[in-house]
C-alpha positions as CSV (number, residue, x, y, z in Angstrom):
1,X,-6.7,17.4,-17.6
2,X,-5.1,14.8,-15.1
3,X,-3.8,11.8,-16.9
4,X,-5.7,8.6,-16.8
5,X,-3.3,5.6,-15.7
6,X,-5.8,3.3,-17.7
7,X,-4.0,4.9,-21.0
8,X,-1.1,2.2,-20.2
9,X,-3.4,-0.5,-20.6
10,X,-2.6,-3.3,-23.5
11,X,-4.8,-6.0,-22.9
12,X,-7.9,-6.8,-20.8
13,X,-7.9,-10.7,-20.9
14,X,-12.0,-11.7,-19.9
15,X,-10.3,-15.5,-20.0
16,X,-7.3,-15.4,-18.2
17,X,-9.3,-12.4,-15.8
18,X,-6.1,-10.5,-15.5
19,X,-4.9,-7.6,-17.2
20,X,-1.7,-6.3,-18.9
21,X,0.0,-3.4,-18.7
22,X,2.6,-0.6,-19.7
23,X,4.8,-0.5,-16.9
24,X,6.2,3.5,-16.5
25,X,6.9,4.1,-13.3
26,X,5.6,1.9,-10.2
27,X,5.1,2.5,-6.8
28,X,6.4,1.1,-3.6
29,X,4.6,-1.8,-1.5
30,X,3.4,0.2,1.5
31,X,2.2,-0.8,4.8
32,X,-2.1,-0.6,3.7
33,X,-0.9,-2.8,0.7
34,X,0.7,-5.3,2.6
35,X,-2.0,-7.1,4.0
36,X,-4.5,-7.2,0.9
37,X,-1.2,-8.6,-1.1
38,X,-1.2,-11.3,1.2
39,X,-4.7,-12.0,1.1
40,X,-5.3,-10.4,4.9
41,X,-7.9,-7.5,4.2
42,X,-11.9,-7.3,3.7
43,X,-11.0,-3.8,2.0
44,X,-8.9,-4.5,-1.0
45,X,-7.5,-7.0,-3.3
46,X,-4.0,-8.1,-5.0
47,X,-5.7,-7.5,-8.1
48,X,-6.7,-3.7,-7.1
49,X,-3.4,-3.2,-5.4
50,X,-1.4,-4.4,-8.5
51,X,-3.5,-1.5,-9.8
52,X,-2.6,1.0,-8.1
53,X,1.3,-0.1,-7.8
54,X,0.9,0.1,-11.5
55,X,-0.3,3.8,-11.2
56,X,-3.4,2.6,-13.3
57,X,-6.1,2.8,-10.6
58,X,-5.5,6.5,-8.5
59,X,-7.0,4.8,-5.4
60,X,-10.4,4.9,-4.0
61,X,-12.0,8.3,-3.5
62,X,-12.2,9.9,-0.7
63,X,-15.3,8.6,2.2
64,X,-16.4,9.5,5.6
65,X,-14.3,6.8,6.6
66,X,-10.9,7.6,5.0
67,X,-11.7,11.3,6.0
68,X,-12.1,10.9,9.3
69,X,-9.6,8.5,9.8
70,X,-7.2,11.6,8.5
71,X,-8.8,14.5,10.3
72,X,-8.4,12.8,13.3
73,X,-4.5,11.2,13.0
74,X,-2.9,14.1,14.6
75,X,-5.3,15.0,17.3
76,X,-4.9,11.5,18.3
77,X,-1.1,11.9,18.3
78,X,-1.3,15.1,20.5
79,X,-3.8,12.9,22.9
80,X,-0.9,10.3,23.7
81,X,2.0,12.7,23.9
82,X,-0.2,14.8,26.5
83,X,-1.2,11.8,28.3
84,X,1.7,9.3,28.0
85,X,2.9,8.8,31.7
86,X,-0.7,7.6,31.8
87,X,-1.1,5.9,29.2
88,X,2.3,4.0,27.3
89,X,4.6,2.9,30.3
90,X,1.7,-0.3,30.3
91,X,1.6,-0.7,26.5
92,X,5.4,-0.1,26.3
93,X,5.9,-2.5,29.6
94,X,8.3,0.1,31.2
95,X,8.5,1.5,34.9
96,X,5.9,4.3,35.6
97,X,7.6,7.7,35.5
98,X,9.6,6.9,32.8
99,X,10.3,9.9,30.2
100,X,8.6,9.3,27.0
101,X,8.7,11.5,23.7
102,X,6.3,11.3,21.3
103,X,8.0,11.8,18.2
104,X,5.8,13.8,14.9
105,X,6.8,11.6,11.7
106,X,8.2,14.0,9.0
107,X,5.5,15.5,7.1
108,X,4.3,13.6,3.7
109,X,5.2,16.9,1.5
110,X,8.7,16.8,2.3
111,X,10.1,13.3,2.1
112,X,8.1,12.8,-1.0
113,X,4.9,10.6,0.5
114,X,8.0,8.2,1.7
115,X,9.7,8.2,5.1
116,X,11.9,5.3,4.4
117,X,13.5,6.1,0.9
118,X,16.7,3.5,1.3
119,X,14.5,0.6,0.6
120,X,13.8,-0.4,-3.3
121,X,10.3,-2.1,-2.7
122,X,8.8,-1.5,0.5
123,X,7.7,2.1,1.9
124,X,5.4,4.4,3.3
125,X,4.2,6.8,6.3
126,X,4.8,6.0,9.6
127,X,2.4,7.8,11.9
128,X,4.8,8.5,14.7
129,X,7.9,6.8,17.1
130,X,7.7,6.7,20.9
131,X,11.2,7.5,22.4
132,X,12.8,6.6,25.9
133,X,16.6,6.1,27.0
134,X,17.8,8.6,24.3
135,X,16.4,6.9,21.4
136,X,13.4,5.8,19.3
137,X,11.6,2.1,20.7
138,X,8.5,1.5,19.1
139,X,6.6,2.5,16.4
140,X,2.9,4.8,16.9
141,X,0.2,3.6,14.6
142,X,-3.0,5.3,14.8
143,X,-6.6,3.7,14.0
144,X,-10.1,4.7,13.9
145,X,-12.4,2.0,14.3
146,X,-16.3,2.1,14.7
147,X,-16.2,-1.6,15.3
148,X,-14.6,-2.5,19.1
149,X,-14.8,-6.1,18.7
150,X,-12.2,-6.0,15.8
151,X,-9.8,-5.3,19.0
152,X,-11.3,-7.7,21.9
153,X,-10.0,-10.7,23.5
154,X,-12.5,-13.3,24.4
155,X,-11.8,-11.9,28.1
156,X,-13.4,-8.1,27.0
157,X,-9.8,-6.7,26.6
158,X,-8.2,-4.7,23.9
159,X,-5.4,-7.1,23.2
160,X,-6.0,-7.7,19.7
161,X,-5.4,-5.8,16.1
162,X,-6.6,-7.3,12.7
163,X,-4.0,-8.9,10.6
164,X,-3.8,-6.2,8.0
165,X,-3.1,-3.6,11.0
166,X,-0.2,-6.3,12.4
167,X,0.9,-6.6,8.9
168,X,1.4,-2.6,8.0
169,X,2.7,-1.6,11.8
170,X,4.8,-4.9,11.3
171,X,6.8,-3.5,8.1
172,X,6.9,0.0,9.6
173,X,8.7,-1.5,12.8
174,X,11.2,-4.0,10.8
175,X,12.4,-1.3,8.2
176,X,12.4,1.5,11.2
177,X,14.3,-1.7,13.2
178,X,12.4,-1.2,16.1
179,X,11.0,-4.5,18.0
180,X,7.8,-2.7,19.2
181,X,4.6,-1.4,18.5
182,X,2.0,0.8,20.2
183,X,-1.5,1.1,18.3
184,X,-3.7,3.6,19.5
185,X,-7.0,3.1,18.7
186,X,-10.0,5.7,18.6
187,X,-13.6,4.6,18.5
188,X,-15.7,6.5,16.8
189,X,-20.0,6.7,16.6
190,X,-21.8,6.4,13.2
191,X,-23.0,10.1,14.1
192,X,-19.2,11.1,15.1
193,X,-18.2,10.2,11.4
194,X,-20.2,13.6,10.1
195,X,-18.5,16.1,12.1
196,X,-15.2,14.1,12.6
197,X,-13.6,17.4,14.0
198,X,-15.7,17.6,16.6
199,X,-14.7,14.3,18.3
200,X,-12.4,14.0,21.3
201,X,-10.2,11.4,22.6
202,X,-10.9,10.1,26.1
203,X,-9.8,7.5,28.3
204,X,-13.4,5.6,26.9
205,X,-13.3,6.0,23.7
206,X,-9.5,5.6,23.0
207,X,-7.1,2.8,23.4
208,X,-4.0,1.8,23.8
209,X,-2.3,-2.0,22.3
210,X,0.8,-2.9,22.9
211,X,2.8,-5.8,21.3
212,X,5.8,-7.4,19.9
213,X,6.8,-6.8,16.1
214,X,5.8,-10.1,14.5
215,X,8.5,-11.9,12.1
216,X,8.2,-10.2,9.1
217,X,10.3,-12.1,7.1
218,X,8.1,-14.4,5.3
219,X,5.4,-11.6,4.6
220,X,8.1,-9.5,3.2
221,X,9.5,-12.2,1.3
222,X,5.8,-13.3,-0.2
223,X,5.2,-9.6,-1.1
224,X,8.3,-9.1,-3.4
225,X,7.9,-12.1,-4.7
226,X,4.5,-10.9,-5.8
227,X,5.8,-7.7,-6.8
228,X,8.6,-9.2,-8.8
229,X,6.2,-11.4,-10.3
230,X,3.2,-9.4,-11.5
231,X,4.5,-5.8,-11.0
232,X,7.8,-6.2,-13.0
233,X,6.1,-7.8,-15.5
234,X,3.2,-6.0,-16.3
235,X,0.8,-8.4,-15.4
236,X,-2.2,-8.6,-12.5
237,X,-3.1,-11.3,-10.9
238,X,-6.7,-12.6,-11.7
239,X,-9.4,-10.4,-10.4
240,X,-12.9,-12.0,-8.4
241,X,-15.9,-11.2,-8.1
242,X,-14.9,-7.9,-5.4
243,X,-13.0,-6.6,-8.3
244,X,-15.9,-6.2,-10.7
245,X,-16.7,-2.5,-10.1
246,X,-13.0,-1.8,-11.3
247,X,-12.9,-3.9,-14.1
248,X,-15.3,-2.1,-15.2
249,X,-14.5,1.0,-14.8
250,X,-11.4,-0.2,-17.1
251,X,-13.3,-1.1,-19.1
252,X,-15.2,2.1,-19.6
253,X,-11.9,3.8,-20.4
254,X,-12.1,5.6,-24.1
255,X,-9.1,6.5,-25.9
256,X,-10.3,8.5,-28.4
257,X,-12.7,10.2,-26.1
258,X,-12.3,14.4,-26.8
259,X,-10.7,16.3,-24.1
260,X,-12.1,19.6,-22.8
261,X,-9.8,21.5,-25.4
262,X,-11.0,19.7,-27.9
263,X,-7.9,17.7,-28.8
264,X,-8.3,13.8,-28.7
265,X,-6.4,11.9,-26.5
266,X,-3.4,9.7,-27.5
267,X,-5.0,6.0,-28.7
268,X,-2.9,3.7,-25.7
269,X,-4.6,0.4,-26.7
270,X,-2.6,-2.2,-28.6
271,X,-3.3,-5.3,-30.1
272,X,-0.8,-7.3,-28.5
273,X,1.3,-9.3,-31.0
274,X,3.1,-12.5,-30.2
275,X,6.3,-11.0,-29.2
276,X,5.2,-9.0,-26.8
277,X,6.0,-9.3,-23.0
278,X,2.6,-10.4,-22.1
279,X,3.0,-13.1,-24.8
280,X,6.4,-14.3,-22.9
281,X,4.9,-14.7,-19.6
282,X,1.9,-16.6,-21.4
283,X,4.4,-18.8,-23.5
284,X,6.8,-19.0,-19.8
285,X,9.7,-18.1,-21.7
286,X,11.8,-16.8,-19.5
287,X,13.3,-13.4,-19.8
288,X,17.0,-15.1,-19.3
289,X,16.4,-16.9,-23.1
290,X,15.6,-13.8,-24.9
291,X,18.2,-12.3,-27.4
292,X,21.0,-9.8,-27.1
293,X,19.1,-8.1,-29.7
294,X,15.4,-7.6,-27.8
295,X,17.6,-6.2,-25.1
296,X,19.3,-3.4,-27.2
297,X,16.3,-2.5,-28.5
298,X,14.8,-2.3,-25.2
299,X,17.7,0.2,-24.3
300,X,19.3,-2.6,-22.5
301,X,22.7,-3.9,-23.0
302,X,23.1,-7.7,-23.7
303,X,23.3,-9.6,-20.7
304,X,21.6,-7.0,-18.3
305,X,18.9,-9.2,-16.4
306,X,16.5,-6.4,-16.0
307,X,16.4,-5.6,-19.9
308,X,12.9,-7.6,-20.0
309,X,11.4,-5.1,-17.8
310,X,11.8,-1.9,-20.1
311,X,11.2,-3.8,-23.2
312,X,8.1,-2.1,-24.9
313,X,5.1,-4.7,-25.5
314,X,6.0,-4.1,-29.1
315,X,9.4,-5.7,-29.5
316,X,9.6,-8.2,-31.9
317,X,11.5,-11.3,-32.2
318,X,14.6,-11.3,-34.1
């Protein structure tokens, strides 16, 4: 039976309206987290992100949406390389008949669902690179949209990307170091979303934006000071109201609920005592003022900074 990330629950504070956690291993901040981190998305939350970093929530399942948006990633890819004398030099703002490779990003399965593995906190999957004069110049990010005026100037042109697209092309294009991006852009029917496969990119119903990578270094520096502050500590942010389907389907977790071969599972919930790391942060002690001895029996030596973050929610004060 897969494992159930809710098992590393501790405590479900309905008060405080944040949750604490077990931290085992955590994931990267990717490019589709970015923006709900920062508050930037209509799709998703810090609270549900700090989920999912956690490797409590899996993600949302699978829609028509997600689906199509995946079925139709590389047969938008092949559209541009087949078509880009027509279509980049503008986007790109180079001279017509100038060479341009599309370049395929190395596939998920083999660089372990991370294409840039050199960075500690941010990550993810780039969709493609455009190439010219030898070398890579701009980032490809692909998008389905059924909405066109997500991507319209006040003038009727397609100029314009929502924040949370900026946001995850943006961090793809600083840790790549590329200045520029190309989104292309297909527009899909409500009746093109049940047969996904069977849709075709045109010169009508797919665009090209080009722009200049935005200054990433604030967002980046916001977003790992999130991630150092909540993520490292095993603590979400408070939910709202978006966030009540998955609070309760936290809630709904049972640890002593019988698995299919009849064994029960391992009882995860703990009655956190005043020690614990949850206790610290709620107390603001800081992790600095904690003794030599927490830290050993965290598996930390005294005086390692990062000792706090193994420490089990069970340590006790000496």
């Amino acid at each position: 039976m897969a494992y159930d990330g809710r098992a590393n629950v501790v405590e479900i504070d309905d008060d405080a309206r944040v949750v604490a956690f077990d931290l085992c291993r955590k994931k990267k901040i990717t490019g589709t987290k970015l923006g709900p981190i920062l508050g930037l998305s209509d799709l998703s939350t810090p609270f549900k992100v700090a989920l999912e970093l956690a490797r409590i929530y899996p993600g949302d399942p699978p829609n028509k949406y997600i689906d199509a948006g995946n079925i139709l990633e590389p047969k938008i890819r092949s559209y541009v390389r087949r078509n880009s004398a027509a279509l980049l030099p503008g986007p790109l703002g180079v001279p017509t008949g100038t060479q341009l490779v599309i370049e395929e990003p190395v596939d998920k399965e083999k660089c372990g669902y991370d294409h840039f593995h050199d960075n500690a906190v941010f990550g993810g999957l780039v969709d493609g690179y455009i190439g010219y004069e030898g070398r890579r110049q701009a980032v490809l990010e692909i998008k389905t949209s059924n909405d066109r005026e997500r991507f319209m100037d006040v003038d009727g042109g397609y100029t314009k990307v929502p924040d949370a697209y900026l946001m995850q092309a943006g961090l793809y294009a600083q840790l790549s170091g590329l200045d520029r991006i190309v989104f292309a852009v297909g527009f899909l029917e409500d009746d093109d979303y049940a047969r996904p496969g069977f849709w075709t990119p045109t010169p009508e119903n797919c665009v090209m934006i080009g722009m200049e990578r935005p200054d990433m270094s604030k967002p980046m520096a916001d977003a790992e000071a999130w991630y150092r502050e909540y993520i490292d500590n095993g603590e979400t942010p408070e939910w709202t109201e978006k966030d009540a389907p998955l609070v309760k389907w936290l809630k709904a977790y049972d640890p002593n609920k019988r698995q299919r071969n009849g064994r029960r599972r391992r009882l995860s919930y703990r009655k956190l005592e005043p020690c614990s790391l949850f206790a610290y942060r709620r107390l603001g002690v800081p992790p600095s003022t904690r003794t030599s001895t927490e830290r050993e029996r965290a598996g930390k030596p005294a005086g390692d900074p990062t000792g706090h973050q193994a420490q089990s929610c069970r340590a006790r004060l000496a």
